[in-house]
N, C-alpha and C positions, 0 to 999 in steps of 0.2 A: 861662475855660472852653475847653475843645476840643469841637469841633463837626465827629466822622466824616460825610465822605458818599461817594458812591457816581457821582455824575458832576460835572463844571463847572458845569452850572446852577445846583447845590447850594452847589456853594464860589460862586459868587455870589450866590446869595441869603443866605447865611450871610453873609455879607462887607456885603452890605447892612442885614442886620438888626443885627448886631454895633454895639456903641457906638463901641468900637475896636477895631481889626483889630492884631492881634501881628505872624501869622506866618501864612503858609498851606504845607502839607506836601504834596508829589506822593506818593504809596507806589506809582507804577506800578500794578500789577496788583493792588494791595490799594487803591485807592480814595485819597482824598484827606482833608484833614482842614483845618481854619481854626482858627484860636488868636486870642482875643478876649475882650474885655468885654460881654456880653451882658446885658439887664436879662430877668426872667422870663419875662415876655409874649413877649418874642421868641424864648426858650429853646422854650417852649411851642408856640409856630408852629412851629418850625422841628422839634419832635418827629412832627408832624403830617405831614410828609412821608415819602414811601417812599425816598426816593435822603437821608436820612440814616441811619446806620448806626450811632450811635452820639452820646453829649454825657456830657463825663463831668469833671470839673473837671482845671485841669491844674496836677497838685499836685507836692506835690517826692520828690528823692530825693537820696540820702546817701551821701558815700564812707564806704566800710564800713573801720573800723581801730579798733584798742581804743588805738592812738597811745602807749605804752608805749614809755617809750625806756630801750637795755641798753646795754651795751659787748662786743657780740659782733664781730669781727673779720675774722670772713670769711664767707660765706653759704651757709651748713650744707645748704640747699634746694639748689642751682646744686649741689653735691658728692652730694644725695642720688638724685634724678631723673638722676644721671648726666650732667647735660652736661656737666659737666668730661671726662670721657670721649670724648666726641663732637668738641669744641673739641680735645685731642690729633690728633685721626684728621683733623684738618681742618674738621670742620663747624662754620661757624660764624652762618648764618642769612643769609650776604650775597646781596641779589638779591632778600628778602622786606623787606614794608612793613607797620610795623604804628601802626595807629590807637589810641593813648591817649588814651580818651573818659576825662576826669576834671579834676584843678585846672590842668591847665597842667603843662610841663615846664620848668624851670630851661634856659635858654636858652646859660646860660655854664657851666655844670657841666663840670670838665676829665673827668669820668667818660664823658659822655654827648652833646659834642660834637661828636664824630668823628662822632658815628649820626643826630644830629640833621635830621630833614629836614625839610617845610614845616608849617606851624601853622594853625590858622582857632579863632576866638575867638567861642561864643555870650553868653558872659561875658567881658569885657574883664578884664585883670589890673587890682586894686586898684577894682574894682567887686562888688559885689553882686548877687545875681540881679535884685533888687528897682529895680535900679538906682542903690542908696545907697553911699557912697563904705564903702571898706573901714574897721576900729577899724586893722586892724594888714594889712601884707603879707607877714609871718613875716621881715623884711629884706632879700625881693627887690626887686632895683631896677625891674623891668617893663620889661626892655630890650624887648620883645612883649609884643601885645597877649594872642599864650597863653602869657605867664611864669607860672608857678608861683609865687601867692601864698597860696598855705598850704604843704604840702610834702608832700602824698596823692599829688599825680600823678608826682612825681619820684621818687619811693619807687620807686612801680612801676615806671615806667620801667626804674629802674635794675635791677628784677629781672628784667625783659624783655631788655635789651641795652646793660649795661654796658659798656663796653669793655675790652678785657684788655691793659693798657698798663703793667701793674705795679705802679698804686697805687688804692687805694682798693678799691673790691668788683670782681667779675665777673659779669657776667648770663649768662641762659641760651642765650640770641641776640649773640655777642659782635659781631657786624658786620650784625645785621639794623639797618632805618633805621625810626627813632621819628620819628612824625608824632602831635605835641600838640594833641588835639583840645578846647580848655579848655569844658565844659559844667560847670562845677561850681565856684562861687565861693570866695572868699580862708574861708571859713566850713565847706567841703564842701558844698556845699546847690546844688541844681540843680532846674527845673522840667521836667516831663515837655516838656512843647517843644522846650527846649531839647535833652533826651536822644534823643528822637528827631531834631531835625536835624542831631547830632554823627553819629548812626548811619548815615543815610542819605549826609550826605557823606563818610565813611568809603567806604562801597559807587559812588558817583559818581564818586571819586578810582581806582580801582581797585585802594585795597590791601585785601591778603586776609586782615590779621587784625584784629580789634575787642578788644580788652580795656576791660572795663567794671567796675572795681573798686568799686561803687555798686551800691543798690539802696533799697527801698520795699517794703513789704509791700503796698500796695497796687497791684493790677494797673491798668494804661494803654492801652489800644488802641489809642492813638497810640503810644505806644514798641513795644507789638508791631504793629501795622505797619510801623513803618520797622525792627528786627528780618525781617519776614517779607521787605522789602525788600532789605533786605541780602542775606539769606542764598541769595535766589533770584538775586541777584549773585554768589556763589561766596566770598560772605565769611566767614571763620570769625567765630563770635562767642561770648566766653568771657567768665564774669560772672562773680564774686562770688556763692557763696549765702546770706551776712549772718550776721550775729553775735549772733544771738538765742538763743542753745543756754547751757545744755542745754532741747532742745524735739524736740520730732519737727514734722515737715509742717508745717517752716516756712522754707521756701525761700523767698527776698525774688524781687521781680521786678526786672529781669526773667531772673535765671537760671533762671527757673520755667518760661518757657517754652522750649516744644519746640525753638524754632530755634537754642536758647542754651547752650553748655556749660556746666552747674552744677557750681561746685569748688567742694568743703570745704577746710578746714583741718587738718592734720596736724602732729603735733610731732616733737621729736628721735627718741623713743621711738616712732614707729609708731602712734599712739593718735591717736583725734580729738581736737581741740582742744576745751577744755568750753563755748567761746562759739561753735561752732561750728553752725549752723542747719545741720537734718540733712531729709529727705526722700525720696520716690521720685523725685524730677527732680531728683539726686546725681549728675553722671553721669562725676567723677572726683574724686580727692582732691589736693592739692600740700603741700608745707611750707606753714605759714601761722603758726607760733608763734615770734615773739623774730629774724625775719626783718632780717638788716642789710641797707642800701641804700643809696642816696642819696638827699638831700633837699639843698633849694637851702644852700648855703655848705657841706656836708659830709655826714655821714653819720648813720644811727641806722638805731637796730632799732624796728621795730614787730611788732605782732602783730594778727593778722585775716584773715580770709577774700581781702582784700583783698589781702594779701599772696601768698593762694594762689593765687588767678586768675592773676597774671604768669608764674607758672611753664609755665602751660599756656599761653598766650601765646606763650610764648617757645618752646614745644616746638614750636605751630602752624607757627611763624615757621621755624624750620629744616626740617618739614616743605611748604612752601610753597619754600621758597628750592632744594629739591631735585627739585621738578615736581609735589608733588600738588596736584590740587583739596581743595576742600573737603566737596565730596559730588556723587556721580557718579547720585545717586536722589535726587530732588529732586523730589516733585509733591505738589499740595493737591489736596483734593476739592471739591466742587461749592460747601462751606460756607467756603473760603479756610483746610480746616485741613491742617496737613502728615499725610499717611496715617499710617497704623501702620506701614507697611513702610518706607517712608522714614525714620522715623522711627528702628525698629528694626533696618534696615541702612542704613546711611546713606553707607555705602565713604568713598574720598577719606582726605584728612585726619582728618576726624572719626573716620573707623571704625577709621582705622591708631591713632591715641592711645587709642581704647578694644579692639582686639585686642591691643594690647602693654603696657596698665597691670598692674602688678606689685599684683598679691592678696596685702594685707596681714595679712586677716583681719576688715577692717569691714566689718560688715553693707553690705548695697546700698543702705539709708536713709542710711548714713553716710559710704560711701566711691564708690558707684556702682560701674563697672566694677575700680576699684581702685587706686591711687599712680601719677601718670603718670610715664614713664620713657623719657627723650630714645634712650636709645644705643637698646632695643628699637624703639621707633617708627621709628628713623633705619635700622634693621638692612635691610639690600636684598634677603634671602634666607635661608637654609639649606642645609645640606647634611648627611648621612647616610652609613650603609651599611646593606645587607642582605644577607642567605646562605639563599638559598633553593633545591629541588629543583621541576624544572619536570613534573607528573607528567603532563601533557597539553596538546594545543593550545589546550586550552575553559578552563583555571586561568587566572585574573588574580590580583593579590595588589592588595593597597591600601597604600599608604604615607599617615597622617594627619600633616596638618604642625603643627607648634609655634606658628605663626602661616594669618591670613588675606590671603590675597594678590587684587587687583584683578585683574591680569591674569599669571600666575604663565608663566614657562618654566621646562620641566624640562630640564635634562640628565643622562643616566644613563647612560656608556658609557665605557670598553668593562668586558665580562668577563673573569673572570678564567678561567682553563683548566685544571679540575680533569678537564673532560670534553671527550673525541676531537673529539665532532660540533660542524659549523661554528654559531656561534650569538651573538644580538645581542641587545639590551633593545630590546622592543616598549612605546609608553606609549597608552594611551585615557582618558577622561577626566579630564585635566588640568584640577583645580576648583581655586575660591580656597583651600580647606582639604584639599583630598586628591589625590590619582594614584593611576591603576591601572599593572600594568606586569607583564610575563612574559617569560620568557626564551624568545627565539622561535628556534627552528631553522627550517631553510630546508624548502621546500613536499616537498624529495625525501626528507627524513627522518622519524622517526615522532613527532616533535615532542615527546615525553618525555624529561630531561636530569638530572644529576647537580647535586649542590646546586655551588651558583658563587657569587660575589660581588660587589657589583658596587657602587658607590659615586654618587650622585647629590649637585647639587646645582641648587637654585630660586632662580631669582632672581625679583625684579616686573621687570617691564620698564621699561624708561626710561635716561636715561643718567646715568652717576652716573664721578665721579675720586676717583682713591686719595690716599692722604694724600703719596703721592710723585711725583703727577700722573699715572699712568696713568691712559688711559681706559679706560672698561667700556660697553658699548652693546648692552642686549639687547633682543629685540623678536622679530615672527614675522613669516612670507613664504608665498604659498603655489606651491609645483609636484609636478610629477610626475614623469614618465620623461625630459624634456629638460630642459639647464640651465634656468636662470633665473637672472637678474640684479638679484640684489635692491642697491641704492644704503640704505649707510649716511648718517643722519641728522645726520652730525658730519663731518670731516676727522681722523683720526687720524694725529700727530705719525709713529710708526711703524709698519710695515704688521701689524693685530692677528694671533692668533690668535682662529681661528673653531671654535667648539665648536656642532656643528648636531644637530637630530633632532627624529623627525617629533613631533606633540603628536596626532593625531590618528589615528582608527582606520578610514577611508571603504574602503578597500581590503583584502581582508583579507588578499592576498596578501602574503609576509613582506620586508620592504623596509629598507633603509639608506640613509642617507644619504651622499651625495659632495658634493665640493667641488673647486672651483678658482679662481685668480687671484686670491686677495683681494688687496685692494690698499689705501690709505689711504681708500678711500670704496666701495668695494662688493667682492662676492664673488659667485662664481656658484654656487648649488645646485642638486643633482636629486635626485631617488628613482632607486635602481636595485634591480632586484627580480634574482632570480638568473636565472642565461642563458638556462635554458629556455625561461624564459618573456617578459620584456622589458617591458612596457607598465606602468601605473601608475594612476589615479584619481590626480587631485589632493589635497595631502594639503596640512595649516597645519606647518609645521616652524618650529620655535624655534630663536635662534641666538644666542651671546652670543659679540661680539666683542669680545677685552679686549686692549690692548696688552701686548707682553711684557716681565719685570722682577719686581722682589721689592719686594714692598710690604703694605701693611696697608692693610684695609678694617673699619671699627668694631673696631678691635683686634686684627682678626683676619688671622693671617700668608697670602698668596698668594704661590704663585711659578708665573710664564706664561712658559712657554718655546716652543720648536720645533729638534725635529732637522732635521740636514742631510739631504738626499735620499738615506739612507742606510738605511732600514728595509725589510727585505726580507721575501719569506715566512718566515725562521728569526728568533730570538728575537734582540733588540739589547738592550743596557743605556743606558738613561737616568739618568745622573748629576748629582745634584739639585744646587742651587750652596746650597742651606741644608741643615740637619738636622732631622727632625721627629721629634717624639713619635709621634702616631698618626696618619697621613696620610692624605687621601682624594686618591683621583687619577683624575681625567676627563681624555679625549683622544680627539681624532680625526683622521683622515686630511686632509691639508691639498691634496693634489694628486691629479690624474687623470695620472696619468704611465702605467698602463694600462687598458684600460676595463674588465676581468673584474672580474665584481662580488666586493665585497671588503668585509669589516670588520677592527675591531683585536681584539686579547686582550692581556692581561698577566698576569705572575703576576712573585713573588716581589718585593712591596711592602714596602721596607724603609724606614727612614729616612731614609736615603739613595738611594737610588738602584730603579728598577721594572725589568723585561724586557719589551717589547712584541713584538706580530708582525704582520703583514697577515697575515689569512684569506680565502683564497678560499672559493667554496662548489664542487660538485662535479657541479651539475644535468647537465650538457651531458657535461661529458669529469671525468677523474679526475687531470687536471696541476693540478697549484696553484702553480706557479711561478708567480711576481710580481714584476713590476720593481719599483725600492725607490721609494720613495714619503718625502714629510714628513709627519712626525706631530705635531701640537701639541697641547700637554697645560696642564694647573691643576693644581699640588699644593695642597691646604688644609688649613693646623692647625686642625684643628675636627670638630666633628660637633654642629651645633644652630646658632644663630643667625647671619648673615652680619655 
């Protein structure tokens, strides 16, 4: 029996009425719990208390797989969820740790080796939960004590983080590191104790992701405690929702609960799998049908829910290995339950896998948000155009984005010059899902303008390298009318280009951004407003400094350059070193080489090659003569996802 309490007194006197004492579980801020043989009477006393919270037997639970073996040859899942994709572009999970709570990982497996990292064993290999020696250990030798003696937990493994060395399969996380958490004997069979202390030490160790390819229909408040334990550690936690289908509202535990990503199963064809357990706590779908992997001495295909969990796993695992959390809204209420808002946005990792799951067509009982999908999740951004006419100072326009971003920079500069008057992209609320933005002439103009063009692009912030090692480092700083010295987060090999602009709207007077000195580790920015006037409010500006070079980022073609200090107030040509279909192109001024407030414009955007110019504005005098200045620019093949 498990016997919840509510203080140490409790877990003592539980420990003293107990015939034998198992196990006693810490849940932090969710209370405690004692794992024993209790006779009635004692059960009975120990009901009668206020500081326990709970007695509920502690019963088992089961790796979930219909164990089906095929001769499929390469892993249709790892190709459909796109990480093949993401593994091209470089991404391959290294830097993430992920906890296989299940039989054990095959210890010698030339697949899964290289990624292997430390073990802890609630079930000893070639024992039983029960504590009876195993019939069979499927031919593992038990080199560890969490060797994989059935071949459940190896499976998954291998669809979490394979190695891509040439032979045998490829996982999703090709260089994430597998930590074999064996709660689940040579039989599949594990007791709630057990699955709770795998989880919890999962969360103690400090890796970020849990895969739990197991489950129970019956609910355990000792596994959701150490569940709510975890999770309030920053651990992701992704289960199995069982194989009980066709059925509705019958999600096993614990993918049932709230703290827990609930994956179904998916076939070749896009369809739910028909053993698939389906419900409202679905809260993604993966391949889960005829799934090849690894299992100790080789390979095979299985099919099960079980199969679909690692996928997401393994997508977690590259989103963790790239900087997310796993949820940036994390609070319980008064009863120890996760809110509804927490709940229902949950940011981090979590939220990035369910704003980027690809809508199959399954109902929400069956697929939840919808097929998760490594390259979108992994995506750092978007970028766009728009062609609009500015009919007054008080227009804003809304741009909605394709994705949900935690903390989003825009950049949206320069325009294009269909029209005379001097003029820049103004942006105000910059949100996770939208921007506003107008085409802003200078205070001495009548602030209504000719349609123009103007190309944006959003990144998340954080720092992120191209598949040919450039760096990219975007993030926000806040000034006004005098420099400021914002210090980059990294050391950048060569000195980037800085693409800057303000994100916010405090000031309403019409404002651009300068720059000077960038260097391998910082750059200095200000606001400067036109001459008349001078001063500024403090404003948040966004900046994304990227090394310059030709390279791909999730497939997607960049090229970061900078002219020589050679762009003057008349029009230059920038000669691109690739060719594009349809380009987007952002740039800004990289030097203060004169202080007359100034922006860019371009026009005649070809495949090849743009025209830029410094604009002056004209408050003060009517010279716009300009000493030449660098310009640094980003061309992008694209228009949608980064």
């Amino acid at each position: 029996m498990i016997v919840g309490t509510q203080s140490w007194s409790a877990v003592e006197r539980s420990k003293a009425q107990a015939d034998v004492v198992i196990d006693t579980h810490d849940f932090g801020e969710g209370g405690q719990a004692v794992v024993g043989e209790f006779s009635d009477s004692a059960l009975a006393a120990l009901s009668q208390r206020d500081d326990i919270r709970y007695i509920e037997p502690n019963g088992l639970v089961r790796a979930i797989d219909h164990g089906t073996r095929g001769t499929q040859t390469i892993p249709w899942g790892v190709d459909r969820i796109d990480a093949d994709e993401v593994q091209h572009d470089g991404f391959t999970g290294r830097g993430a740790d992920v906890g296989i709570i299940d039989t054990g990982i095959d210890s010698d497996h030339p697949d899964l080796q290289a990624n292997l990292g430390t073990g802890q064993a609630y079930v000893r290999c070639g024992v039983q939960y029960d504590g009876t020696p195993c019939a069979s250990t499927n031919g593992n030798a038990c080199l560890e004590p969490w060797d994989d003696d059935d071949d459940h937990g190896t499976h998954v493994a291998g669809t979490v983080a394979a190695v891509n060395n040439t032979e045998g399969v490829v996982g999703v996380a090709t260089s994430a590191t597998l930590h074999a958490v064996k709660a689940l004997d040579c039989n599949g069979v594990g007791t709630f104790s057990d699955i709770a202390s795998a989880v919890v030490y999962v969360a103690d160790q400090g890796w970020e992701v849990a895969n739990m390819s197991l489950g129970t229909t019956f609910a355990s408040q000792a596994v959701h405690d150490a569940c709510k334990y975890a999770y309030r550690r920053n651990v992701v936690l992704v289960a199995a929702a069982g194989n009980d289908g066709p059925c509705t509202n019958c999600v096993n535990y614990p993918a049932a609960y709230d703290e827990v990503i609930a994956v179904s199963a998916t076939t070749r064809n896009d369809t739910l799998a028909d053993f698939s357990s389906t419900g409202p706590e679905i809260e993604l779908a993966a391949p889960g049908s005829d799934v090849r992997s690894t299992i100790p001495g080789g390979y095979a295909s299985f099919s099960g829910t079980s199969m679909a969990s690692p996928h997401v796993g393994g997508a977690a695992a590259h989103l963790m290995a790239v900087g997310f959390n796993n949820a940036n809204n994390i609070t319980y209420d008064s009863n120890d339950t996760l809110t509804p808002s927490s709940y229902e946005n949950p940011g981090g990792a979590r939220g990035q896998l369910r704003d980027t799951a690809e809508n199959i067509g399954l109902s929400e009982a069956e697929g939840g948000y919808g097929l998760v999908d490594v390259e979108a999740a992994l995506a750092i951004g978007e970028s766009g155009t728009v062609s609009v006419s500015q009919p007054n100072r008080t227009t804003w326009f809304t741009v909605n984005l394709e994705r949900s971003y935690d903390n989003p920079i825009v950049i949206m500069n320069p325009v294009s010059r269909n029209g005379g008057h001097p003029c820049h992209v103004r942006l105000r609320n910059v949100a996770s899902q939208s921007f506003q933005f107008q085409i802003e002439e200078w205070a001495y103009l009548d602030g209504a303008h000719l349609e123009e063009t103007v190309h944006y692009v959003v990144f998340e912030a954080g720092a992120y390298t191209s598949s040919a090692g450039n760096r990219l480092e975007v993030d926000t700083m806040a000034t006004d009318h005098q420099f400021t010295r914002t210090s980059f987060f990294q050391n950048f090999t060569d000195t980037p280009v800085v693409l800057s602009q303000p994100q916010t709207y405090r000031g309403q007077d019409p404002i651009v951004t300068r720059q000077r000195d960038a260097s391998s580790n910082g750059v200095d920015i200000r606001l400067q407003e036109e001459e008349a006037r001078g001063g500024h409010l403090s404003e948040t500006v966004g900046y994304a400094a990227i090394e310059p070079g030709v390279f791909t980022i999730n497939g997607v073609q960049f090229e970061v350059g900078r002219t020589p200090d050679v762009v003057p107030d008349r029009w230059y040509r920038i000669d691109f070193q690739q060719t594009y279909n349809s380009p987007l192109f952002v740039a800004a001024i990289q030097t203060f080489d004169e202080s007359d407030t100034a922006g860019l414009r371009y026009r005649e955007l070809t495949g090849s090659s743009v025209r830029v110019l410094v604009e002056e504005e004209q408050s003060r005098d009517s010279e716009t003569t300009h000493a030449t200045e660098v310009v640094g620019y980003a061309v992008i093949e694209t228009s949608g996802l980064i």
